[in-house]
VOPAGU-2260 file (C-alpha; in pm, 1 decimal, decimal comma):
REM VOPAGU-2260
SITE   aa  ch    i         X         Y         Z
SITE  UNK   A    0   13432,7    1634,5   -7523,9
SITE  UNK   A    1   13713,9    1387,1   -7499,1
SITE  UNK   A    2   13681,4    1383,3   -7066,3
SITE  UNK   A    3   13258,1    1342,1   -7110,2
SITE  UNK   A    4   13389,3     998,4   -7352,4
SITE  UNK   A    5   13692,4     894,8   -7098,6
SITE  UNK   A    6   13416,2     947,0   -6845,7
SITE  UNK   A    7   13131,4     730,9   -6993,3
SITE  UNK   A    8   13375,5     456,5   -7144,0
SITE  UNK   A    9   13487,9     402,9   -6772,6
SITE  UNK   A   10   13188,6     439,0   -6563,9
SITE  UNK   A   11   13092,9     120,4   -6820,4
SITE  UNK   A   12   13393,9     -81,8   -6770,8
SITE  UNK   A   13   13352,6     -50,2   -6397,3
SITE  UNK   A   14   12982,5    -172,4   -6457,9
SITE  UNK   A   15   12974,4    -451,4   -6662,2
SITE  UNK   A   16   13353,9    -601,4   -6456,9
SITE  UNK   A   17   13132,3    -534,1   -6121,7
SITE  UNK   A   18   12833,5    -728,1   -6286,4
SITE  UNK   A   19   13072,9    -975,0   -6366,7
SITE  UNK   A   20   13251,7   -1001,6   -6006,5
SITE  UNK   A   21   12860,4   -1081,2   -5840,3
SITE  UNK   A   22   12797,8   -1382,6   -6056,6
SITE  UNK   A   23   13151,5   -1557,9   -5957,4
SITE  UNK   A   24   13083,2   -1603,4   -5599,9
SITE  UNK   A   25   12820,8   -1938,9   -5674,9
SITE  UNK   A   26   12679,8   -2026,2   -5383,1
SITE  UNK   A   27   12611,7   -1740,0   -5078,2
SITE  UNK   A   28   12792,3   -1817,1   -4720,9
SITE  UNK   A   29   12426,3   -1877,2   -4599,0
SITE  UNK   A   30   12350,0   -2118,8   -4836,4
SITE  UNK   A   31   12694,1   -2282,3   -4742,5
SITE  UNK   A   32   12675,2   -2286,0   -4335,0
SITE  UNK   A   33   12330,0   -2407,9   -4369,1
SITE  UNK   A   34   12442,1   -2699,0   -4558,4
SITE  UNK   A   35   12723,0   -2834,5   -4376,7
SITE  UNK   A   36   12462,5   -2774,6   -4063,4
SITE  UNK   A   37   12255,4   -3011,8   -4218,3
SITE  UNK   A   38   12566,3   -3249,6   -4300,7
SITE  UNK   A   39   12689,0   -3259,6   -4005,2
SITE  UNK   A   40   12314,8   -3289,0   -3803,5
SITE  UNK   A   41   12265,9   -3612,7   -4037,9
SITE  UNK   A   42   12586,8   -3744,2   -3915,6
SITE  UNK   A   43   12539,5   -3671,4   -3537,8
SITE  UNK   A   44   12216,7   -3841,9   -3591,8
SITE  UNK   A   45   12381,5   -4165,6   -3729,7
SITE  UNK   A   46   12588,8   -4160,6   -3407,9
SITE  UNK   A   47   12275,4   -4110,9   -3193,7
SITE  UNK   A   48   12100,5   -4387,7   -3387,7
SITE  UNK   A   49   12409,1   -4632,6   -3381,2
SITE  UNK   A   50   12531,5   -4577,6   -3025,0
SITE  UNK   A   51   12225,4   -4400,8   -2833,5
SITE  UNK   A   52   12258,6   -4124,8   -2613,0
SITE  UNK   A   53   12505,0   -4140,6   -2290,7
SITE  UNK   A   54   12397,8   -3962,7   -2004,3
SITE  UNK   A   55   12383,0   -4004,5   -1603,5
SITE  UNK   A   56   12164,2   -3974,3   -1353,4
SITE  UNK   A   57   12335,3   -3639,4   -1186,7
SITE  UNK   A   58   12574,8   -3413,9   -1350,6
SITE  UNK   A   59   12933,7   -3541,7   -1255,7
SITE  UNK   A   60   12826,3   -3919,5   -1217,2
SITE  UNK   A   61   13120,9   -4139,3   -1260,1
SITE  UNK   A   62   13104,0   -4509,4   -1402,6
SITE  UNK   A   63   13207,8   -4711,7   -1159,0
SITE  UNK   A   64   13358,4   -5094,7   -1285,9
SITE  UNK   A   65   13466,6   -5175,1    -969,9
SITE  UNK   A   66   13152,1   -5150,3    -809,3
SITE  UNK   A   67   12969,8   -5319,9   -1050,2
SITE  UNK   A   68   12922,1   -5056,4   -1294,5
SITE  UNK   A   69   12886,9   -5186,5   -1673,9
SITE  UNK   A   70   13096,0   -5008,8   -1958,9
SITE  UNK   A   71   12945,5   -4702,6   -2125,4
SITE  UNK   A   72   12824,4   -4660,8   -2437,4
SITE  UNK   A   73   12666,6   -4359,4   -2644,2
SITE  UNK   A   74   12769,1   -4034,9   -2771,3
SITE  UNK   A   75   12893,4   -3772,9   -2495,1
SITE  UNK   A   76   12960,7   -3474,8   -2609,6
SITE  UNK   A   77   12989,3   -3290,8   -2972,4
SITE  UNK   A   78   13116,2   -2963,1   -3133,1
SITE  UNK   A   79   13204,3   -2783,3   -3469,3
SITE  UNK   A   80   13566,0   -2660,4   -3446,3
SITE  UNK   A   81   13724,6   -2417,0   -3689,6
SITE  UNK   A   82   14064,4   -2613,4   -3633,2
SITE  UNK   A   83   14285,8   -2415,7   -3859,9
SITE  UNK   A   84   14263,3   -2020,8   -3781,3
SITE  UNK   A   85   13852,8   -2018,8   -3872,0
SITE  UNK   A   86   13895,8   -2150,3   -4230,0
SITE  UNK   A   87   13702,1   -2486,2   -4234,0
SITE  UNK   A   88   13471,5   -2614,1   -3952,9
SITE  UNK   A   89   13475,1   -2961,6   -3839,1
SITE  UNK   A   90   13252,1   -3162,5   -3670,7
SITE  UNK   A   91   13412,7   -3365,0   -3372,3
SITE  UNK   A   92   13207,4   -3637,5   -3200,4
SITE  UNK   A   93   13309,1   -3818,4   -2865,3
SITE  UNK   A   94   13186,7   -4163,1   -2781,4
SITE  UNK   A   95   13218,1   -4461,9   -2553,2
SITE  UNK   A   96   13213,9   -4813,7   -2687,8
SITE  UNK   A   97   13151,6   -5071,1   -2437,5
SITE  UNK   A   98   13168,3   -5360,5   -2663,5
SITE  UNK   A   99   13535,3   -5227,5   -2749,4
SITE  UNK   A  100   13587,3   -5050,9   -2390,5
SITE  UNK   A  101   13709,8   -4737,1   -2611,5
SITE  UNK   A  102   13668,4   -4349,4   -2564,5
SITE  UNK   A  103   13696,4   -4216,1   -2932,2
SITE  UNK   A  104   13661,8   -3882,2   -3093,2
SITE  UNK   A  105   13580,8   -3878,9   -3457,4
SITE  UNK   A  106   13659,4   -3602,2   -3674,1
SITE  UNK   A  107   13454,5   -3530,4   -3995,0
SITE  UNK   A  108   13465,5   -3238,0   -4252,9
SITE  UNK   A  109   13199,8   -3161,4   -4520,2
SITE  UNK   A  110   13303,7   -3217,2   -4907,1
SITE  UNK   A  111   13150,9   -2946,1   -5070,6
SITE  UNK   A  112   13235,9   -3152,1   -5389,5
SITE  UNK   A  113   13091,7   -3453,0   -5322,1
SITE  UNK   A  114   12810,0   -3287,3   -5070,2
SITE  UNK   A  115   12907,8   -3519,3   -4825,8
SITE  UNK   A  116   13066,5   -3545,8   -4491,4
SITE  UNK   A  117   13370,5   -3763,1   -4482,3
SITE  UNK   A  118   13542,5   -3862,0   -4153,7
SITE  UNK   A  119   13923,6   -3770,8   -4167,6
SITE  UNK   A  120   14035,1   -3886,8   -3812,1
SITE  UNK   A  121   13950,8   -4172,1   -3510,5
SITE  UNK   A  122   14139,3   -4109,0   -3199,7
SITE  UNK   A  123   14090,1   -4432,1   -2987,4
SITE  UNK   A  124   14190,6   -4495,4   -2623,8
SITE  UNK   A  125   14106,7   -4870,1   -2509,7
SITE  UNK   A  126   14103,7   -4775,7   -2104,4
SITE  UNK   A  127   14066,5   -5105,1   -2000,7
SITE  UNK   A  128   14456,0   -5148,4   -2129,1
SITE  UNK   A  129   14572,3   -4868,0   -1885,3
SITE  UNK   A  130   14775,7   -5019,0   -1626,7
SITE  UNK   A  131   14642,5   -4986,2   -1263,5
SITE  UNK   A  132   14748,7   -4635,2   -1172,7
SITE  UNK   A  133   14713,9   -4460,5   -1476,0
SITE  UNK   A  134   14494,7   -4238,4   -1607,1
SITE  UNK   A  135   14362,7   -4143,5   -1909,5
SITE  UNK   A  136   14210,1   -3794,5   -2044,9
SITE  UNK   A  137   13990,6   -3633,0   -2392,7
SITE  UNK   A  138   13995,7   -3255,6   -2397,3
SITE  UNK   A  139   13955,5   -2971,6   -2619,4
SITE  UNK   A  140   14245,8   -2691,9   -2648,2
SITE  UNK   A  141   14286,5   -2358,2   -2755,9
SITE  UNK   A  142   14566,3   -2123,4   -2831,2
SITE  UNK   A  143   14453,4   -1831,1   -2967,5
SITE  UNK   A  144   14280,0   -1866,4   -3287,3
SITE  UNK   A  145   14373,0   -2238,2   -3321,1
SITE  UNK   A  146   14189,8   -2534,3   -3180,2
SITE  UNK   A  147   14306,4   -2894,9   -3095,8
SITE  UNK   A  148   14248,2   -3221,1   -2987,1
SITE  UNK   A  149   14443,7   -3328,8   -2674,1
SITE  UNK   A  150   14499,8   -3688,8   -2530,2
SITE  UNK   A  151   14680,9   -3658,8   -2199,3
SITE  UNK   A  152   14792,9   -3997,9   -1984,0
SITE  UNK   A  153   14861,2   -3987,8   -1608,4
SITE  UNK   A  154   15007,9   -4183,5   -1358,5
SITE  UNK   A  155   14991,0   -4144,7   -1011,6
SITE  UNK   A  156   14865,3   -3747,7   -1112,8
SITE  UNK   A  157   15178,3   -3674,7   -1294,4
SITE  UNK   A  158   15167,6   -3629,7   -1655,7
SITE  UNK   A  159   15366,4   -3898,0   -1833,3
SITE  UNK   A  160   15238,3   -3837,7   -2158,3
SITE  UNK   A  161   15069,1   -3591,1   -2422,3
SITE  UNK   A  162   14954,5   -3613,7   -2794,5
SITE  UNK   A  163   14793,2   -3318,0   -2971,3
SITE  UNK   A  164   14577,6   -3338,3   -3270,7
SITE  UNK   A  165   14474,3   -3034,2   -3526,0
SITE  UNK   A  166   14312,2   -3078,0   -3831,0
SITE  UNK   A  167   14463,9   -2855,6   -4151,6
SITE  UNK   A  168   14229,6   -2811,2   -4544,0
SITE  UNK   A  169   14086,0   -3094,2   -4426,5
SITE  UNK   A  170   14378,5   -3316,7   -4315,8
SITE  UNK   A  171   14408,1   -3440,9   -3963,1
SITE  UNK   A  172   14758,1   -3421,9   -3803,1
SITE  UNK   A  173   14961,3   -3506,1   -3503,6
SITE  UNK   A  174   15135,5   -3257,5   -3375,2
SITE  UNK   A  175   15530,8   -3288,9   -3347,5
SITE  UNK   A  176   15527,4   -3038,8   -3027,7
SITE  UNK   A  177   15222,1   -2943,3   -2807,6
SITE  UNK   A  178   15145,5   -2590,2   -2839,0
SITE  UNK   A  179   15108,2   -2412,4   -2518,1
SITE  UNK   A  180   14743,2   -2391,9   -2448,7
SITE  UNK   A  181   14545,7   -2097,2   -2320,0
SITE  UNK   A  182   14283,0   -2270,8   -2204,0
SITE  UNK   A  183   14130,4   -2641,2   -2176,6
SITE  UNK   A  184   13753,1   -2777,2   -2203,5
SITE  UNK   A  185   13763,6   -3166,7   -2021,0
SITE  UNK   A  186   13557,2   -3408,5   -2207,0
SITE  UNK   A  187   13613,3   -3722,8   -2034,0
SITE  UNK   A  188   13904,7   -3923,1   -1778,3
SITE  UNK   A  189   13893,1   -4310,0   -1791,3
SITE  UNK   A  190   14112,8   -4582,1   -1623,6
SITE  UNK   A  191   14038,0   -4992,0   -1599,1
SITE  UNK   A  192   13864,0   -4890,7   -1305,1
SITE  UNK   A  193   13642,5   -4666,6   -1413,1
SITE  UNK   A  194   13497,9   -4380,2   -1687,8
SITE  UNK   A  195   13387,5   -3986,5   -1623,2
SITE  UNK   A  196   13234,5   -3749,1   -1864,8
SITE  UNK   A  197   13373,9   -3440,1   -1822,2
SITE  UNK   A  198   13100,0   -3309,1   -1945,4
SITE  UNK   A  199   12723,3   -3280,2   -1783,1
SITE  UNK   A  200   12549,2   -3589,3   -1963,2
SITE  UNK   A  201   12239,6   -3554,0   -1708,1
SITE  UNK   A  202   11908,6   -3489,0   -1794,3
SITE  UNK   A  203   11890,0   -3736,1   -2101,8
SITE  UNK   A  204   12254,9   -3542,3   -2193,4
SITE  UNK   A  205   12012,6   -3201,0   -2261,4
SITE  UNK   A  206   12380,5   -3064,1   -2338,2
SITE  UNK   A  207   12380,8   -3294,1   -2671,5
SITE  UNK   A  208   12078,6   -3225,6   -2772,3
SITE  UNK   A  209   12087,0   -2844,4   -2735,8
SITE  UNK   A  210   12387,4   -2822,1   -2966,4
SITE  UNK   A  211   12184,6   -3112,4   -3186,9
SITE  UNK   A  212   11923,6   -2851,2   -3191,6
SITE  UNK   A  213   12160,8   -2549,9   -3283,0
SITE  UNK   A  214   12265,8   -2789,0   -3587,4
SITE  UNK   A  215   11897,8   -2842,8   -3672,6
SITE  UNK   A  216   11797,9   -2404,8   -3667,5
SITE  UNK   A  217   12121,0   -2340,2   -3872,9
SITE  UNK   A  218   12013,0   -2583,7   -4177,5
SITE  UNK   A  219   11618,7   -2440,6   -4114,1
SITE  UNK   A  220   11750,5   -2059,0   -4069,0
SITE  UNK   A  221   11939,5   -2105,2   -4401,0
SITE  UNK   A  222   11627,3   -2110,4   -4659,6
SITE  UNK   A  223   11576,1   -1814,1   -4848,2
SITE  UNK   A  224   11213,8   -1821,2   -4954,4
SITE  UNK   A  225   10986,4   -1570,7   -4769,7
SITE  UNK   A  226   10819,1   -1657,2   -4500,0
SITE  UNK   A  227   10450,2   -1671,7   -4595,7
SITE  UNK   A  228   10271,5   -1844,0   -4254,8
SITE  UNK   A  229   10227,8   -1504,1   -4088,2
SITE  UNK   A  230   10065,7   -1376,5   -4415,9
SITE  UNK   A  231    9771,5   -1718,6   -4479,9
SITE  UNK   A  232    9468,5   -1591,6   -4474,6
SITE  UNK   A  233    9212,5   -1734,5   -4174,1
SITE  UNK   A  234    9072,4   -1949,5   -4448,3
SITE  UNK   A  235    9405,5   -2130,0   -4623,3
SITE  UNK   A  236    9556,9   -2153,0   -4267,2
SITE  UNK   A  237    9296,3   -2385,6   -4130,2
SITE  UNK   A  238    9312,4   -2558,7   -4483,6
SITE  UNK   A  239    9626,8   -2653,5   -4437,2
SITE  UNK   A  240    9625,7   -2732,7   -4059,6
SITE  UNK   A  241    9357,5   -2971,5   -4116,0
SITE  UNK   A  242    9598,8   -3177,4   -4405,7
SITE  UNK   A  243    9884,4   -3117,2   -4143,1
SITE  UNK   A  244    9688,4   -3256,4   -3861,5
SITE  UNK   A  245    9627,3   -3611,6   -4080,7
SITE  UNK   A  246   10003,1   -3653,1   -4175,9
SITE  UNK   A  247   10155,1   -3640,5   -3801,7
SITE  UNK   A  248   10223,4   -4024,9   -3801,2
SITE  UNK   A  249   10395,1   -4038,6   -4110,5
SITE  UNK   A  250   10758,6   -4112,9   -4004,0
SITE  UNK   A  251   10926,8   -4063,5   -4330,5
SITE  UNK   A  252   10719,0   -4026,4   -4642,5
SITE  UNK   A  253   10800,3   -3928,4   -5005,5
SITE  UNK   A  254   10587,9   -3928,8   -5338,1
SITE  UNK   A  255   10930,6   -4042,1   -5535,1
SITE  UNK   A  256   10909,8   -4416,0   -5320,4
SITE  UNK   A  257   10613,8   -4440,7   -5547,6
SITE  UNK   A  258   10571,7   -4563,8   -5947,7
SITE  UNK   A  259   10230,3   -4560,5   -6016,0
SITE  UNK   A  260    9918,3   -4364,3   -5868,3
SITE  UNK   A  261    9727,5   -4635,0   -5755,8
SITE  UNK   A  262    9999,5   -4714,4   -5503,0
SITE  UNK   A  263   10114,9   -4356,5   -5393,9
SITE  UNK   A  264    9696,6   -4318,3   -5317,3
SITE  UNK   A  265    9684,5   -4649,7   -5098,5
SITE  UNK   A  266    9980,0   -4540,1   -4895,5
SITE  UNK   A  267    9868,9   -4209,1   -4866,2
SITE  UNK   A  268    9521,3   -4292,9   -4777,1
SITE  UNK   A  269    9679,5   -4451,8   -4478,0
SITE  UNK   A  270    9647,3   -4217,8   -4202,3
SITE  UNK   A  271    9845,9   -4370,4   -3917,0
SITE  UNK   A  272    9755,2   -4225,8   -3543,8
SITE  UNK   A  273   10057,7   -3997,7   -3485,0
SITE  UNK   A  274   10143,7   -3697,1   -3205,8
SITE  UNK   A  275    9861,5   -3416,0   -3197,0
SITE  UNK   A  276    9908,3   -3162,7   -3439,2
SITE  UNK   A  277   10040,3   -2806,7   -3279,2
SITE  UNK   A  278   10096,3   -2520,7   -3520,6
SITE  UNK   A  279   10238,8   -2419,9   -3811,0
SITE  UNK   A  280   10583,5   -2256,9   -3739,7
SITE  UNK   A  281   10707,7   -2183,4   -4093,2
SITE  UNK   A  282   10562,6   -2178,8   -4475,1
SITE  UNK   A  283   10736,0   -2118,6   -4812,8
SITE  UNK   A  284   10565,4   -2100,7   -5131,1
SITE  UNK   A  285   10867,9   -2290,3   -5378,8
SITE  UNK   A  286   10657,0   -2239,3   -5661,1
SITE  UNK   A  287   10415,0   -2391,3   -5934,0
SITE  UNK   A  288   10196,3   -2426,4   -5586,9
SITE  UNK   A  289   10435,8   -2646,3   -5424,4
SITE  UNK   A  290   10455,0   -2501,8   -5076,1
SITE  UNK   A  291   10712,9   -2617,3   -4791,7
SITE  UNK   A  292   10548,1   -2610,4   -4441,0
SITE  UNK   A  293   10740,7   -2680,7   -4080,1
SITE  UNK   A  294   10514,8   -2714,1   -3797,2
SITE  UNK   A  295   10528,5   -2864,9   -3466,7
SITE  UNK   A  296   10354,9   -3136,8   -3264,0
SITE  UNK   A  297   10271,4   -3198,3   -2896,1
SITE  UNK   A  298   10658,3   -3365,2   -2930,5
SITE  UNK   A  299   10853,1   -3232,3   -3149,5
SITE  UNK   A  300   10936,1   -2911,5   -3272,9
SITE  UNK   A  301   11092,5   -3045,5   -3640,3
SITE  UNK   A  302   10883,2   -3154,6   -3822,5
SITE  UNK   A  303   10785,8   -3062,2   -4210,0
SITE  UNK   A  304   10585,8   -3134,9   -4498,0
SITE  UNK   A  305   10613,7   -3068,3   -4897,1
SITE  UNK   A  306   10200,6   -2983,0   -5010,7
SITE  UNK   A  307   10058,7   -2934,4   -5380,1
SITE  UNK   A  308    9808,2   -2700,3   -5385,8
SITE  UNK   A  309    9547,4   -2856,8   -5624,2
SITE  UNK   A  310    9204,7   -2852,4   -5712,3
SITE  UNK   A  311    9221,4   -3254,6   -5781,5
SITE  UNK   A  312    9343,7   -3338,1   -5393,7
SITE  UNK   A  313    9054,0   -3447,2   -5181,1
SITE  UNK   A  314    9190,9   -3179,1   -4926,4
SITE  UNK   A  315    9329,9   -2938,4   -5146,3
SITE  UNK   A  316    9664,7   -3043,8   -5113,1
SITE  UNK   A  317    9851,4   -3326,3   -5241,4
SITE  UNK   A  318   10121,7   -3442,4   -4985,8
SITE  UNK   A  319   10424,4   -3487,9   -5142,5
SITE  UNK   A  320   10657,4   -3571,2   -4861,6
SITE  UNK   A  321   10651,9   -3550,4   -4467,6
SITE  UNK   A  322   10912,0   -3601,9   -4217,0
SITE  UNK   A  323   10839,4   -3561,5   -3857,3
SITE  UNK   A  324   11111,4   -3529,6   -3551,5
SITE  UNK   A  325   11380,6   -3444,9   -3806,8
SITE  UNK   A  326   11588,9   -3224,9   -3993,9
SITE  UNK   A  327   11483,6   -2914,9   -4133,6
SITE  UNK   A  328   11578,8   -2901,1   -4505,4
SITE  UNK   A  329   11869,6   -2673,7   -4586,8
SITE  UNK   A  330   11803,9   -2438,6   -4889,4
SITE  UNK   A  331   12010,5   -2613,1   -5122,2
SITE  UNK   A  332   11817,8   -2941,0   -5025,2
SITE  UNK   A  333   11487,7   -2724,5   -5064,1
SITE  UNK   A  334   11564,8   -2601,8   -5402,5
SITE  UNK   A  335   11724,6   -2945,4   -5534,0
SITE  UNK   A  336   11418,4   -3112,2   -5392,8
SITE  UNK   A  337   11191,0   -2873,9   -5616,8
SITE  UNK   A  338   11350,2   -2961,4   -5919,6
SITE  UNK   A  339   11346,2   -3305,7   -5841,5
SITE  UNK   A  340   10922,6   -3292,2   -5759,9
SITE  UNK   A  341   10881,4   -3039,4   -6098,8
SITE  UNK   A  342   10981,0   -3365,8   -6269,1
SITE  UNK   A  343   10789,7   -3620,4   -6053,2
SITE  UNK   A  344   10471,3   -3767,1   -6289,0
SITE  UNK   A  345   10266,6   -3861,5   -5984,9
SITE  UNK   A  346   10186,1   -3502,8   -5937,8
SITE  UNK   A  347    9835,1   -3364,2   -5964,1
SITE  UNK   A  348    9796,7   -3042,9   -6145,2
SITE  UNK   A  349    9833,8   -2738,9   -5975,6
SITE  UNK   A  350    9557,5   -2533,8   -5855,3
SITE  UNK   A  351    9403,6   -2276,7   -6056,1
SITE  UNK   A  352    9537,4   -1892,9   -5909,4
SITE  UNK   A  353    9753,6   -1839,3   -5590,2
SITE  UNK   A  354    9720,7   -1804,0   -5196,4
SITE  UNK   A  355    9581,6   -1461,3   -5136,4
SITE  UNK   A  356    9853,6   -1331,6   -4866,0
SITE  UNK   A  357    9755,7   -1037,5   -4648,2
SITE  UNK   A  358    9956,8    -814,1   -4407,6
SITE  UNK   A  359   10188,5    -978,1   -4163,6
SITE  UNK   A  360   10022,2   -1122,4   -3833,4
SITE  UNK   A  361   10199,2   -1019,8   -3595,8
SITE  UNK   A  362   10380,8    -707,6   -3701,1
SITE  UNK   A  363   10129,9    -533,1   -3965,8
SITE  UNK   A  364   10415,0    -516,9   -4187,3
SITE  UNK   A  365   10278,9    -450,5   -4604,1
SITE  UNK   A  366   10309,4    -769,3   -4808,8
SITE  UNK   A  367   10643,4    -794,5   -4941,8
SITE  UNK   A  368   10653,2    -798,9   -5346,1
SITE  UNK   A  369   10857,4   -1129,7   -5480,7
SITE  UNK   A  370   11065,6   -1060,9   -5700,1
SITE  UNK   A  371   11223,9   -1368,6   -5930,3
SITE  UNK   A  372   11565,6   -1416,5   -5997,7
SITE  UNK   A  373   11647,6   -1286,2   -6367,4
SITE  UNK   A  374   11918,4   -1547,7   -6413,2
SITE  UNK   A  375   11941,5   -1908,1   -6208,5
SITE  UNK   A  376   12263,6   -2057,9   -6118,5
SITE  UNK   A  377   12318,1   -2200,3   -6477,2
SITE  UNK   A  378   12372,8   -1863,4   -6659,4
SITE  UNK   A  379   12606,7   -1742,9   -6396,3
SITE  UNK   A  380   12926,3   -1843,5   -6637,1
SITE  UNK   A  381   12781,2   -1706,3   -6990,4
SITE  UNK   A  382   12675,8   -1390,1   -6759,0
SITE  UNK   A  383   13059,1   -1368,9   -6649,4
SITE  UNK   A  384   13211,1   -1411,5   -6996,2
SITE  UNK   A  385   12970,4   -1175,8   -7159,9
SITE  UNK   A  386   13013,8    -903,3   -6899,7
SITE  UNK   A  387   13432,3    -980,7   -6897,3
SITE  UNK   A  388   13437,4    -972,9   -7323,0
SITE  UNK   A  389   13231,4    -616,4   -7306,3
SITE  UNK   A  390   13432,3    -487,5   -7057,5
SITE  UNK   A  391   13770,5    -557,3   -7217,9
SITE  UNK   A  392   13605,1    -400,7   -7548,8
SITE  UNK   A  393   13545,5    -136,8   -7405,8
SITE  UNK   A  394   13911,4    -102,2   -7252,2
SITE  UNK   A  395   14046,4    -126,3   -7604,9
SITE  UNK   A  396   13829,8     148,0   -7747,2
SITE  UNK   A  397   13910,8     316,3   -7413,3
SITE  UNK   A  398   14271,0     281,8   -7523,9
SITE  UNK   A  399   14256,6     328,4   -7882,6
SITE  UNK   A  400   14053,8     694,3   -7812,2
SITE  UNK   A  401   14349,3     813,5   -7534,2
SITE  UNK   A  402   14633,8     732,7   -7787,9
SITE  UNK   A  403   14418,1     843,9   -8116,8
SITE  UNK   A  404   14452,9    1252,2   -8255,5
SITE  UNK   A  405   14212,8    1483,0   -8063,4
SITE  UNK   A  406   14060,1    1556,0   -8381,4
């Protein structure tokens, strides 16, 4: 009788201290990546906007001052590093300044506290200081699991000089002694005379944008809703194509720039001509009928839209907010931005019933069954101290029975 109780008393202590253990971890590593993605594509895109794009004509194309060539200026070349053995990545941006004659790489790191990317590092190299003769180089190195930063000067082909960067829980460093490096990615070489991206920059620098893109599907592939557009039925799909196919000129709107209804309906009622509506690619259903829809045009792929389903919008949705050529929203933007939009006044009540969601599309695969989360993010802490008090209870009876008489 006394093993059965040992038995049952820990089988319950294992329980409740496991329960207790899944509640501590906060936010998943999904929910993470796909946030700093989104970070870091909002700051690539503030480069983009501030110093354009540089590219060339042919891969290999070298600015030539000498011949007449004027100084470059754009963003070359960008990458996420795990600097520091995989532990943090970073976001390292290389650019040319002509109004400063500069080849810079900026180094920025995402504040999870703040939810915020903060730049910890500018490496500048003014080229038009280099003395005739000498040469100066950007490149990425790697030894082993480690990743740096190296600035390399040249004269007459022999190195005369070598500085190595790394970046360490978020602090950028010089390094006293240059690792020995297994292998070396060239970004760029620059003199007085003249500037080469290491890098192919041709074809409008499609290099750029592809890892622009990868940035943009890690934020979108990070939401955790199910994916419902496979599932619409003939009926609601064409509904909502038809609001979709009104909003395509809308640059940037949002429902919270507005006060007062009259003023949200004038601006909404303002259909601008925009790109040709394509398809939808994605749909989530956030709840209270507030459904999250990406879709493409004929020119861009990224491209989304917050509806209301509700019987008192002249379509049957209310838009809410549309962004087109842009960012998917991360899901920790998409659930902050529900919250925020549950409390927005402008909102029209929600429709009476829910989407009617058949089999999947493409696949045939049986309608999955939601299931809501018992507890949200706020009772992870009373969950933890609940489950820790009942299992340490339970370790003192535990304790109390073993040293107690048998009888």
């Amino acid at each position: 009788m006394k093993k059965r109780v040992f038995r049952v008393i820990s089988a319950l202590c294992a329980l409740f201290i496991f329960m207790s253990c899944l509640n501590i971890g906060g936010a998943s590593a999904d929910e993470n990546e796909g946030r700093t993605a989104s970070i870091f594509a909002y700051t690539l895109n503030d480069y983009i906007y501030t110093y354009g794009t540089l590219t060339t004509e042919n891969a290999g194309d070298t600015f030539d001052f000498a011949n007449g060539d004027e100084y470059p200026r754009g963003v070359m070349y960008s990458e996420v590093i795990n600097f520091d053995a995989d532990k943090e990545p970073y976001l390292v941006i290389f650019i040319a300044d002509s109004e400063y004659t500069v080849a810079s790489c900026h180094i920025w790191r995402y504040d999870k506290e703040k939810d915020c990317a903060e730049r910890i590092a500018i490496l500048d190299v003014n080229y038009n200081l280099l003395t005739d003769g000498r040469v100066g180089t950007f490149s990425m190195g790697f030894y082993e699991d480690k990743r740096y930063i190296l600035y390399k000067t040249y004269e007459n082909d022999a190195l005369i000089g070598e500085d190595c960067y790394t970046a360490i829980d978020g602090v950028a460093y010089r390094c006293v002694k240059t690792p020995n490096i297994n292998e070396e990615i060239g970004v760029a070489d620059f003199s007085s005379r003249y500037f080469h991206p290491g890098t192919d920059i041709s074809h409008f620098n499609k290099e750029l944008n592809n890892f622009f893109d990868k940035l943009k599907n890690a934020s979108a592939d990070s939401v955790t809703y199910e994916d419902i557009a496979e599932r619409l039925s003939d009926e609601d799909e064409k509904q909502i194509e038809n609001v979709l196919g009104t909003v395509t000129g809308f640059t940037d709107f949002d429902i919270a720039n507005y006060t007062t209804m009259d003023a949200y309906r004038e601006a909404v009622d303002v259909r601008p001509d925009g790109d040709r509506f394509y398809l939808i690619s994605e749909a989530y259903n956030l709840g209270d009928e507030i459904y999250y829809v990406r879709f493409s045009t004929d020119r861009s792929y990224y491209n989304y839209a917050l509806l209301r389903r509700s019987d008192d919008a002249p379509d049957g949705y209310q838009i809410l907010k549309v962004r087109t050529d842009c960012i998917p929203l991360s899901d920790r933007e998409l659930k902050q931005i529900k919250t925020d939009y549950d409390r927005n006044t402008l909102l029209y009540k929600k429709a009476k019933g829910t989407l009617s969601l058949g089999e999947d599309k493409d696949n045939g695969k049986k309608p999955l069954i939601n299931i809501g989360k018992i507890f949200d993010s706020g009772m992870r802490l009373p969950i933890i101290c609940v489950g820790g008090g009942i299992a340490v209870a339970l370790l003192t009876i535990l304790w109390v029975y073993l040293y107690s008489d048998s009888d």
